[in-house]
C-alpha positions as CSV (number, residue, x, y, z in Angstrom):
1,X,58.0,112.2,143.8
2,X,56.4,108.8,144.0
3,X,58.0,106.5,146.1
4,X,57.7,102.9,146.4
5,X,54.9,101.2,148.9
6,X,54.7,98.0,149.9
7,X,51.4,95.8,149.1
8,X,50.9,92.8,151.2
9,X,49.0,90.9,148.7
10,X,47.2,87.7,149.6
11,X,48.8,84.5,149.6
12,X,47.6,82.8,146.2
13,X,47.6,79.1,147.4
14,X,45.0,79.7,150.3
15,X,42.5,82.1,148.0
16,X,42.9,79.6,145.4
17,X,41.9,76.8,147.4
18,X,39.1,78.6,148.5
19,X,38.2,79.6,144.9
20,X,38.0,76.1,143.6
21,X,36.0,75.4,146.6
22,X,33.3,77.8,146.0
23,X,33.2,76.4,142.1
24,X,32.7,72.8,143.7
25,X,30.2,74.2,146.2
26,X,28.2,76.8,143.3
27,X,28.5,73.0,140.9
28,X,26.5,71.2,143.6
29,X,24.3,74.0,144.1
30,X,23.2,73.6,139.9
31,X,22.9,70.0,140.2
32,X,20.6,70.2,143.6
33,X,18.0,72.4,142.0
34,X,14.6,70.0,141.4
35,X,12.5,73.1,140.2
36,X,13.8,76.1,138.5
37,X,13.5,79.3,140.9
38,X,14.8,82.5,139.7
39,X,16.4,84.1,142.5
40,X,18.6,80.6,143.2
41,X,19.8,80.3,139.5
42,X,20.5,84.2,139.3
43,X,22.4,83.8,142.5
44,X,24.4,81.0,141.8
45,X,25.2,82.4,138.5
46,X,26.4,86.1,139.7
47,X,28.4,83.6,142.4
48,X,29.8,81.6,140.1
49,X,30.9,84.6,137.5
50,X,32.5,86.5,140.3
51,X,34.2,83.1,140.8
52,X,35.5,82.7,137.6
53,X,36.1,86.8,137.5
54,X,38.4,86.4,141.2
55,X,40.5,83.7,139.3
56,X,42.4,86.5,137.1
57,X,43.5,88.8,140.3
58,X,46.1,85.5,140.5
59,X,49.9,86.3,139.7
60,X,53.4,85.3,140.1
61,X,56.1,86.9,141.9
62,X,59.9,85.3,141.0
63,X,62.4,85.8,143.1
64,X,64.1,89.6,142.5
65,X,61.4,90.6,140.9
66,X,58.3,92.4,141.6
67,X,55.1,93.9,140.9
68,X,53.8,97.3,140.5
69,X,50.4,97.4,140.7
70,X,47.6,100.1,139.7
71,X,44.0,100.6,140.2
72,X,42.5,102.7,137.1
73,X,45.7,104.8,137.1
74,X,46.6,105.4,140.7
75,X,49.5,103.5,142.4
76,X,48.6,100.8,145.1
77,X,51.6,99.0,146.1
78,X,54.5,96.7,145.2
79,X,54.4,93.0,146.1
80,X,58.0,91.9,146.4
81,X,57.4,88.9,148.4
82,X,57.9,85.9,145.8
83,X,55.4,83.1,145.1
84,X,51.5,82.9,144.0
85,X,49.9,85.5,144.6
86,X,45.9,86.9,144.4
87,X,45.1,90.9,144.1
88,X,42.2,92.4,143.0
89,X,41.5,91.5,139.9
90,X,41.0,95.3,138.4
91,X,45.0,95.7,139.6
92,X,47.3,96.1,136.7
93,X,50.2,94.3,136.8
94,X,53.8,96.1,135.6
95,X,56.8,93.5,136.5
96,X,60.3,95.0,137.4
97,X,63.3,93.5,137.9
98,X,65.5,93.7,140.4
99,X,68.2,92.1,139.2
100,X,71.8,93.3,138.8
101,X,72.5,94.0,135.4
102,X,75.4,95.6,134.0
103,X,76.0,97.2,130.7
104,X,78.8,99.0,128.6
105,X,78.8,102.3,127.1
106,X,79.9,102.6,123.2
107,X,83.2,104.2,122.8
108,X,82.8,107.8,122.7
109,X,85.1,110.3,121.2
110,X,85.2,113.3,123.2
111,X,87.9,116.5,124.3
112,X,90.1,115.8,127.8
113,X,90.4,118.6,130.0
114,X,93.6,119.8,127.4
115,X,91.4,119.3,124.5
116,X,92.9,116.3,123.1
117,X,90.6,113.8,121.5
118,X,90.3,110.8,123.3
119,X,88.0,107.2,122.7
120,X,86.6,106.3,126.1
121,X,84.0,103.7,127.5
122,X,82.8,102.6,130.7
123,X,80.8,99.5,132.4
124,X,78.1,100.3,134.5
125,X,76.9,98.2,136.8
126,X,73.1,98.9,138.2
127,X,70.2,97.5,139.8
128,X,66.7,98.8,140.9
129,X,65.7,99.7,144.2
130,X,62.9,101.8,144.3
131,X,59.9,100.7,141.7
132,X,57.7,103.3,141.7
133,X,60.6,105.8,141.2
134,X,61.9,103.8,138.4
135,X,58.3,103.3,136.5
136,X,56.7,106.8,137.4
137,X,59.6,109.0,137.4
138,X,60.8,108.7,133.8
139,X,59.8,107.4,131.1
140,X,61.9,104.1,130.3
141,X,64.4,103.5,133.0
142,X,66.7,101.0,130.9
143,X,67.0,103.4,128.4
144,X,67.7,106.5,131.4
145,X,70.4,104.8,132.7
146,X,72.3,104.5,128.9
147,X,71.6,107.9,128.0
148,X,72.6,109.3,131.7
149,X,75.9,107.1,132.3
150,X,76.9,108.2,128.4
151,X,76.1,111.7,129.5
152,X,78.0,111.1,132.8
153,X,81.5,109.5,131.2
154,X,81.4,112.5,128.4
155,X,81.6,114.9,131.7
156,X,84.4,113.3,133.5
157,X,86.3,112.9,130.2
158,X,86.2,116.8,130.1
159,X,87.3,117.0,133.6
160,X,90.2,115.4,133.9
161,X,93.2,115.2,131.2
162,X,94.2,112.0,129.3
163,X,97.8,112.1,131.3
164,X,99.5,114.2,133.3
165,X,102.9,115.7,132.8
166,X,103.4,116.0,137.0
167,X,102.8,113.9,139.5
168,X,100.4,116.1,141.9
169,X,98.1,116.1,138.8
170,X,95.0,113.8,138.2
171,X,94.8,112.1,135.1
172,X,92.7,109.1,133.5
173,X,95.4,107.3,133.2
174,X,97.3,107.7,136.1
175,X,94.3,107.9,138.7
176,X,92.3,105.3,137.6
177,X,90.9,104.2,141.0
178,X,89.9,107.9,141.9
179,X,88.4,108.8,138.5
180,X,86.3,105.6,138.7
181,X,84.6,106.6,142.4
182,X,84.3,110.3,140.9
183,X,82.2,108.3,137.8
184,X,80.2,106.3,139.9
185,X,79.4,109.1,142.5
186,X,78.3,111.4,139.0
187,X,76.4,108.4,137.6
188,X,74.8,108.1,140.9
189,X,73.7,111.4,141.5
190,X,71.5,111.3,138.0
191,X,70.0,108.4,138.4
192,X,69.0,108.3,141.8
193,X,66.0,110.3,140.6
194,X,65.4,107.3,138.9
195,X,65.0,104.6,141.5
196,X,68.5,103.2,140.6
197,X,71.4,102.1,143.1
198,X,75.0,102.3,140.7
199,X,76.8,99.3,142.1
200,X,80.2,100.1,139.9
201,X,81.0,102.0,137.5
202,X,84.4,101.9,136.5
203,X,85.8,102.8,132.4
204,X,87.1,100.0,130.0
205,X,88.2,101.4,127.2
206,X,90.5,104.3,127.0
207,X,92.9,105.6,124.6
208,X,94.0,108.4,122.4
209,X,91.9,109.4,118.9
210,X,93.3,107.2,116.1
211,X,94.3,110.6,114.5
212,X,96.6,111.9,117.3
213,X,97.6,108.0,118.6
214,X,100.6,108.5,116.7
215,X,102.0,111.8,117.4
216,X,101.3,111.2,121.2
217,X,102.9,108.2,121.3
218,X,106.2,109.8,120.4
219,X,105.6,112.4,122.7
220,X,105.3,109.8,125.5
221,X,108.5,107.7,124.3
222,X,110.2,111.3,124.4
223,X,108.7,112.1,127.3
224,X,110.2,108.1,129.3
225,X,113.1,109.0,127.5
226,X,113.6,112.5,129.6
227,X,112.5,111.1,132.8
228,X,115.3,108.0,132.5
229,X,118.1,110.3,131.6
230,X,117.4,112.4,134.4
231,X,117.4,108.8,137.0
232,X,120.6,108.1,135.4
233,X,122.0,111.9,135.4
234,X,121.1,111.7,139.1
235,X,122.4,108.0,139.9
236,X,125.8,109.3,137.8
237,X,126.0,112.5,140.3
238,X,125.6,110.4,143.8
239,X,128.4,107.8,142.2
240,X,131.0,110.4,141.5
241,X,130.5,111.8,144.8
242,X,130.3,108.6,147.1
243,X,133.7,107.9,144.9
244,X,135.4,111.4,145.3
245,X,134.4,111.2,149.1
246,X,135.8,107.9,149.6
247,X,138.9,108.8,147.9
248,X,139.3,111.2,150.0
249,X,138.4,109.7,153.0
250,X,140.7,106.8,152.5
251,X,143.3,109.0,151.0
252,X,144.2,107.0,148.3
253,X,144.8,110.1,146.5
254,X,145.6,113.5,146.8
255,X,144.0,115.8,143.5
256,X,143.7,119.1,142.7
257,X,140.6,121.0,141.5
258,X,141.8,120.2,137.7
259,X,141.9,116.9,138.0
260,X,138.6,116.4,140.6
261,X,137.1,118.3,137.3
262,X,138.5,115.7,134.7
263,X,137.7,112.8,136.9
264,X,134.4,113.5,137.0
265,X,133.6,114.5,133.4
266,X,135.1,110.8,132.9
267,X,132.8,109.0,135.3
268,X,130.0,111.4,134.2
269,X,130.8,109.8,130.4
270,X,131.2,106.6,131.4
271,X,127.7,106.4,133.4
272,X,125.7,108.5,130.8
273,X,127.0,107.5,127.8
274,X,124.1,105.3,125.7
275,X,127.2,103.6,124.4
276,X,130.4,101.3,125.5
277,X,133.2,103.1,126.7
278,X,136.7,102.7,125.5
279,X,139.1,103.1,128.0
280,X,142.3,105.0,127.3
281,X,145.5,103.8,129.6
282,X,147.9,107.1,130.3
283,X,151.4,105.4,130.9
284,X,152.9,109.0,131.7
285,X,152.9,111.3,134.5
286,X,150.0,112.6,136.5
287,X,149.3,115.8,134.4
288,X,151.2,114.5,130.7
């Protein structure tokens, strides 16, 4: 693998100065000859060519950005240090950015770990850090990270399930934080080849395929509507028995197993019921 190098390339202010110099010096130089000699005009003319010619090795480095440069094919160097700068002139020039740039995947429509079809996308944040990785290694690296971080949310949609039905269970939905770091680790791993350092990578869209959307939504409500009854079965328990053991303790009362077992079915209707309670107002006896 190619890995980056860094080119100290000359500072462009000083060689320019000189350049301009030599030009004033090689301009002189025409205007001082009295009689034409061959060798002086054929110096001063290759001088002043290889003048002109230095003048394109000049280029400019922005800030988070820099420059691969290559000799006839073979990699040299990366300038990263910003400003004007002067190389060789036979140096090719390829600019990367090193920018932080971010980017969202379409919304894909894949299988969860059950097999349910679900629409996901993430945003991927990304920046370059090595340049020769990034411009040797493959072929476009824009265009690698797209095709690798689609390739990478497919997976992790596949590996976990939309929702789980138990708590000790991993789920998009419901581990959101974790399934995010497992993304960006994934998205990391194939693109470090790459040259590229995944800042974040955490999903924005998620939700059921509009054909099941429906019949998983009522599986959901069902599903709230089991888990509430069974808080309120449990809350309705305690009660009865915090008031049976009070009764008792106080000794308001005095009942037998019959009517322990009616007073609780009552409470038990009372706190369960999804509607008001009537109460009924026995002006008999105990047991009539």
């Amino acid at each position: 693998m190619i890995r980056e190098v860094e080119h100290k390339a000359i500072n462009g202010i000083g060689m320019l100065l000189f350049l301009l110099s030599l030009m004033g010096v090689l301009a002189v130089g025409f205007a001082s000859i009295e009689r034409p000699d061959a060798v002086v005009v054929t110096v001063l003319v290759v001088l002043s060519v290889l003048d002109i010619f230095a003048l394109c090795g000049f280029f400019v480095v922005n800030p988070n950005e820099a420059k691969v440069l290559q000799l006839f094919g073979r990699y040299v160097g990366t300038v990263r240090k910003p400003g004007l700068r002067w190389a060789n002139p036979f140096y090719s020039k390829h600019k990367v950015s090193l920018r932080v740039r971010n980017f969202e995947t379409g919304k894909l429509k894949v299988n969860d770990h059950h097999g349910n079809p679900i629409e996901i996308a993430a945003v991927v944040v990304w920046k370059v850090v090595d340049t020769a990785e990034a411009v040797f290694e493959v072929d476009d690296y824009v265009n690698y990270v797209h095709v690798q971080s689609e390739a990478a949310v497919r997976n992790l949609a596949t590996s976990y399930p939309y929702d789980a039905h138990d708590e000790d269970s991993v789920s998009l939905v419901g581990n959101l934080q974790e399934v995010s770091d497992r993304l960006k680790g994934e998205n990391q791993d194939r693109l470090e080849k790459a040259g590229i350092e995944i800042i974040e990578s955490r999903i924005s869209h998620l939700a059921y395929a509009p054909e099941i959307a429906q019949a998983m939504l009522r599986r959901q409500q069902a599903s709230a509507i089991i888990a509430a009854r069974q808080k309120i079965v449990e809350g309705a328990v305690g009660m009865v028995d915090h008031a049976l053991a009070e009764l008792a303790k106080k000794d308001v009362v005095t009942l037998d197993e019959e009517r322990k077992a009616a007073m609780v079915t009552n409470l038990l209707v009372v706190l369960c019921s999804e509607t008001e309670t009537h109460p009924v107002v026995n002006t008999g006896s105990l047991y009539t």
